[in-house]
C-alpha positions in Angstrom: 161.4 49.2 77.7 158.3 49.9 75.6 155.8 51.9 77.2 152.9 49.5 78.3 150.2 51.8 76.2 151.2 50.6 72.8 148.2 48.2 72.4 150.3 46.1 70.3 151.3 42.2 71.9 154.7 42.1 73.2 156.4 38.8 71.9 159.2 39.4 74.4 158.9 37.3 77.4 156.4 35.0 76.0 157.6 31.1 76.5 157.3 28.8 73.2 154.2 27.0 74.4 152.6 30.8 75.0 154.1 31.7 71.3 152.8 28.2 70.2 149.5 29.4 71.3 149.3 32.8 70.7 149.8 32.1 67.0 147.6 28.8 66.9 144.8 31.2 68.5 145.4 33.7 65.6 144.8 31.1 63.0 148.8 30.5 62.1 150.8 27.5 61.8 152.8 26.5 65.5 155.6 26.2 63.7 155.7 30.3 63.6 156.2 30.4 67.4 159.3 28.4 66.8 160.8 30.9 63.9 160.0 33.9 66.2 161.1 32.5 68.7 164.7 31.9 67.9 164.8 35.2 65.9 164.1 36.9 69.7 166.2 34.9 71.7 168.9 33.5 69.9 169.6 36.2 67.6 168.3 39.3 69.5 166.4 40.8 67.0 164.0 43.2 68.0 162.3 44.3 64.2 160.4 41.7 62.1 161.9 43.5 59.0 165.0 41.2 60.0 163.2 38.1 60.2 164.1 36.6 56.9 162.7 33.3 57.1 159.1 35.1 57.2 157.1 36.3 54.1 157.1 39.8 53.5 153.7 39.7 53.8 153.3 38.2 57.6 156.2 41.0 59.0 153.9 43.4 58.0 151.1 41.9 59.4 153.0 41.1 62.7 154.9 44.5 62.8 150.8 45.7 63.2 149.5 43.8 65.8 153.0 42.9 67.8 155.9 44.2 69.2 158.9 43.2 70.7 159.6 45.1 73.5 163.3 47.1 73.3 165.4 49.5 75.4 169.3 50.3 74.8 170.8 50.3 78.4 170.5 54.4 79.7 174.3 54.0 81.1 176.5 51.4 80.5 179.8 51.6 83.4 183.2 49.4 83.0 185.0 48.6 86.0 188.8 48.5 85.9 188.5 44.6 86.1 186.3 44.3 83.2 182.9 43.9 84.8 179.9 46.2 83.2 176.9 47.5 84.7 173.7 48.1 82.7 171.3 50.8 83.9 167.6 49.9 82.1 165.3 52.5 82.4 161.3 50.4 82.1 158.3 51.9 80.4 157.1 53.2 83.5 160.2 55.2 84.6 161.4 52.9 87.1 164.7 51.6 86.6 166.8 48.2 87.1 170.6 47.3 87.1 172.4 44.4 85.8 175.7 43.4 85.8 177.9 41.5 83.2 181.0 39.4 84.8 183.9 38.3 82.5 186.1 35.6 84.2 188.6 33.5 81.4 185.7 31.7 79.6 182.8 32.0 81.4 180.3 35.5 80.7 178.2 35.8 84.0 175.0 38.3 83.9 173.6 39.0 87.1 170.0 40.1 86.4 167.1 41.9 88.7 163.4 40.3 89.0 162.2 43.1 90.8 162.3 46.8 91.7 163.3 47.2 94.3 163.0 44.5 97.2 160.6 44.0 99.8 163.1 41.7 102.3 165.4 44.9 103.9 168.6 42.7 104.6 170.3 45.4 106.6 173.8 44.6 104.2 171.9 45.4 100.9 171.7 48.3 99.0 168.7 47.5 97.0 166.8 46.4 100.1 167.2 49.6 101.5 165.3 51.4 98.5 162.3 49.0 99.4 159.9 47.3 97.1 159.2 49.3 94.0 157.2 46.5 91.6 158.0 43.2 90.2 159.2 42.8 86.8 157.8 41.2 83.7 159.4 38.3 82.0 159.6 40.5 79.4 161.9 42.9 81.3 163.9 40.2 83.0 164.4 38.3 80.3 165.5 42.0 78.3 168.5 42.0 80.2 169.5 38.6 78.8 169.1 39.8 75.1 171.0 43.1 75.8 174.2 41.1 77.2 173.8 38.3 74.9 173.7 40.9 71.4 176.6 42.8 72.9 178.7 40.0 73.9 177.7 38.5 70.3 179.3 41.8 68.7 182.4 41.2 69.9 182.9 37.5 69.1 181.3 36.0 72.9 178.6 34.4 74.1 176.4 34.6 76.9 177.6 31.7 79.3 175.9 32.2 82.6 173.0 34.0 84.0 172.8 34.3 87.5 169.0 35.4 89.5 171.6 37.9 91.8 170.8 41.4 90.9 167.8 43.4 92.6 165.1 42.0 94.2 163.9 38.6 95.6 163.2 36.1 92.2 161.0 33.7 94.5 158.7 36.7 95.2 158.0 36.9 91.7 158.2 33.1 91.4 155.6 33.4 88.0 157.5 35.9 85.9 161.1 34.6 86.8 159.9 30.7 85.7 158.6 31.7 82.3 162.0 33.9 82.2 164.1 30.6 83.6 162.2 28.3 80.9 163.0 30.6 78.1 166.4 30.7 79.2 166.7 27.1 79.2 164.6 26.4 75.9 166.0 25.1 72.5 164.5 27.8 70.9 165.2 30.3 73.5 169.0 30.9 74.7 169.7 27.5 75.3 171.3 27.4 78.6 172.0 23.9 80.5 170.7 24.2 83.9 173.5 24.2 85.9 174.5 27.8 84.4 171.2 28.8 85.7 171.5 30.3 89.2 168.5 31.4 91.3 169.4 33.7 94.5 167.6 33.5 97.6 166.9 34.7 100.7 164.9 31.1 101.4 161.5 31.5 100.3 160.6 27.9 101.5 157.3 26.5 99.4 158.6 28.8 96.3 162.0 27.5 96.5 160.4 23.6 96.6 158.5 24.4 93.7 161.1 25.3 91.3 163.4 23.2 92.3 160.9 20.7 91.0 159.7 22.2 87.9 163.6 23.2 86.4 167.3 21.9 86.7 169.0 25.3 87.9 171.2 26.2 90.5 170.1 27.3 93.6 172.2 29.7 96.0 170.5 30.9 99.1 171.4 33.7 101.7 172.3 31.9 105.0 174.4 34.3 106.5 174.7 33.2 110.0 174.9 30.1 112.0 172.2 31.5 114.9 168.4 32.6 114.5 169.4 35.7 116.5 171.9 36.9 114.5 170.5 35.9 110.9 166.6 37.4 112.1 169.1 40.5 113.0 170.5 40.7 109.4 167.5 39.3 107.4 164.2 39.8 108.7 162.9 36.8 106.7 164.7 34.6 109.2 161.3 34.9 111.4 158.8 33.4 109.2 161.6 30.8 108.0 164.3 30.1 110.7 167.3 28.7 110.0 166.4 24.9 111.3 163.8 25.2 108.1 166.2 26.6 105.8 168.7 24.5 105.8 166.7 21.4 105.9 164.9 22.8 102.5 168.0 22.9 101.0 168.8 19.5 101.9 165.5 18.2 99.7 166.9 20.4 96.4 167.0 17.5 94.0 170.3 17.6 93.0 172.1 15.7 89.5 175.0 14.0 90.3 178.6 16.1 91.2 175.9 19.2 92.1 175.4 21.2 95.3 173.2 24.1 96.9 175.7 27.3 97.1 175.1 28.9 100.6 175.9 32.3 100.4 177.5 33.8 103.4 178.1 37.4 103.6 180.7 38.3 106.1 180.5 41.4 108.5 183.1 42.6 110.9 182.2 41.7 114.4 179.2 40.1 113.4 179.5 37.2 111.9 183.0 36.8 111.0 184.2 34.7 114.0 185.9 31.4 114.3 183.1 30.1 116.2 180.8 31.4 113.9 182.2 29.2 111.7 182.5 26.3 113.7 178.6 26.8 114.4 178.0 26.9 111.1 180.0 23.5 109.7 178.1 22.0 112.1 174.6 23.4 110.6 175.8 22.3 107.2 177.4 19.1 107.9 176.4 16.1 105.8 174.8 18.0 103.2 175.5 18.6 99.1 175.4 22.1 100.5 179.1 24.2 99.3 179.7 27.4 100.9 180.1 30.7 98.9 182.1 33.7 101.3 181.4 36.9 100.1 183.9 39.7 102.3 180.8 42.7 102.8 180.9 45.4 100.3 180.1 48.6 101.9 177.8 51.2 100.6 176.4 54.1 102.3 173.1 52.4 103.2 174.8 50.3 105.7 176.7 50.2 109.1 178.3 47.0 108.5 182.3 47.1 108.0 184.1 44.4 105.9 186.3 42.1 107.6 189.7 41.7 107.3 191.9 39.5 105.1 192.9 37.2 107.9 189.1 37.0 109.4 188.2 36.1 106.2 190.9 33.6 105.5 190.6 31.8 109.2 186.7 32.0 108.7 187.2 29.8 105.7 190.5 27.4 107.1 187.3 26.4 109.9 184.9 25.1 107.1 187.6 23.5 105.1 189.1 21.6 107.7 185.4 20.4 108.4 185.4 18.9 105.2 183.2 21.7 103.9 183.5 23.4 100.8 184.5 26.8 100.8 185.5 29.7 98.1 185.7 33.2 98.4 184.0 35.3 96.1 186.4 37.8 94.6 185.5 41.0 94.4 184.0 42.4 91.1 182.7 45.7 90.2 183.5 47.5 93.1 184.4 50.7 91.6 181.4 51.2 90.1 179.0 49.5 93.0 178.5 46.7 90.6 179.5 44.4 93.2 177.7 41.9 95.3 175.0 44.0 97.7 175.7 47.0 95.8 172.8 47.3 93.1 170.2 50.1 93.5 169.7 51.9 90.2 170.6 55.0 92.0 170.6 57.6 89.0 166.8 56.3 88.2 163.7 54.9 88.9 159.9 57.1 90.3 160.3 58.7 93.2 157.5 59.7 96.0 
């Protein structure tokens, strides 16, 4: 991105009603936010020469005294199966990964809110760099634009965006909203709600709150159907035990046909076990709540082993035959630690 020194405003990140404001405070018509606006985030244009729509006269006076903020990805890696990894160095030297999912009509980008991550769950890679910095909206919502401009060159749109790459979005609750509402806006990239996924370990009173303010998604870490095991795995467990969790998720206001994901990483010998998965029907039962499996994917960080095919498939027969429902996230990525657990923007970032 940008370095932060140029004293210029960034435009990127900035919500409509911010825009709308901005301008009105600089003696222009709202209406300008609007213009900008769509120019940024629904045609990805980063130099005001391109906005056509605006005199020649006001791109020259907002090429002066604004920016929008711009970074090509530093590396760019193509799995075998189509999936892409973005390495983004920021104007600080740290560095982020996204990922970019194809699956028949859907285009999934997994973005980061944060370098870094503060939560060490002992199966993640980018928990085990620790907590670098949280990330602008500006920077978040950069990811976005990048997909959405390279899709757009080939004849694709940007379907989904999933809160799933580095870091903890609830930790950085302010930034991710005013990326969330741009990503939902009619003059941003005008994403219904339901294609909106925030990721989380269970950050209670942050999770309440935007569950309240927007119509996204929600899939949250659960992990295990005992305290002792998921305190074991994720050390947030303590302040928010299981008992909590789930019953949080239980108040998501939900549209009709819509359900919280529970994301459920498995680990040989850990968690993996028929009874584990009686114990944890019975956690879940009664509740919109569907159940994501996701087989570990191992990196050097970790201990953990993956379980096997038949763990995996007996694992989910338990919660289907409690009238639970179950998928099993396919592997994506894996080749090029794109894959679920794997992020960690090795090749970059500060160090010491």
């Amino acid at each position: 991105m940008t370095a932060d020194r140029d004293p210029r405003t960034d435009l990127k990140g900035m919500t409509l009603p911010e825009m709308e404001s901005f301008f009105t405070r600089w003696g222009k018509e709202r209406y300008r936010a609007r213009q900008v606006s769509r120019w940024v985030y629904r045609k990805y244009v980063e130099d005001f020469d391109m906005m056509t729509d605006l005199s020649r006269e006001f791109r020259g006076v907002l090429s002066e005294v604004c920016r929008i903020s711009a970074s090509g990805a530093e590396r760019v890696e193509v799995s075998a199966d189509g999936t892409e990894k973005y390495l983004f160095r920021l104007g600080d030297g740290e560095s982020v990964e996204s990922v970019l999912i194809p699956d028949e009509d859907r285009r999934t980008l997994c973005i980061s809110s944060q370098v870094g991550c503060a939560l060490a769950c002992g199966f993640c890679a980018t928990g085990a760099m620790g907590f670098r910095r949280n990330m602008t909206s500006a920077e978040i919502i950069h990811q976005a634009c990048f997909a959405a401009r390279r899709l757009a060159g080939r004849g694709e749109l940007l379907s989904n965006v999933v809160f799933m790459g580095m870091g903890e979005p609830l930790r950085n609750a302010a930034e991710v909203s005013r990326a969330i509402e741009i990503l939902l806006s009619q003059y941003g990239f005008v994403l219904p709600g339901k294609r909106v996924t925030v990721s989380t370990a269970g950050i209670l009173p942050e999770m309440a709150a935007m569950a309240e303010r927007f119509p996204v998604s929600f899939a949250v870490s659960v992990n295990a159907p005992r305290d002792e095991i998921r305190s074991l795995l994720m050390p947030v467990n303590r302040k928010y035990p299981l008992r909590e969790l789930i019953a949080a998720m239980r108040r998501i206001p939900l549209q009709s046909g819509r359900k919280v994901t529970a994301e459920y990483v498995l680990l040989q010998g850990v968690n993996d076990a028929p009874g584990d998965a009686e114990a944890l029907a019975r956690l879940l039962q009664g509740a919109r709540i569907k159940v994501n499996l996701i087989p570990f994917n191992p990196h050097e960080e970790a201990a953990y082993r993956a379980p096997s095919r038949e763990a995996v498939d007996r694992f989910r027969t338990v919660l289907l035959s409690a009238g639970i429902q179950t998928i099993t996230r396919e592997r994506r990525g894996g080749d090029i630690r794109a894959a679920c657990g794997q992020l960690r923007a090795a090749c970059g970032g500060k160090r010491g």
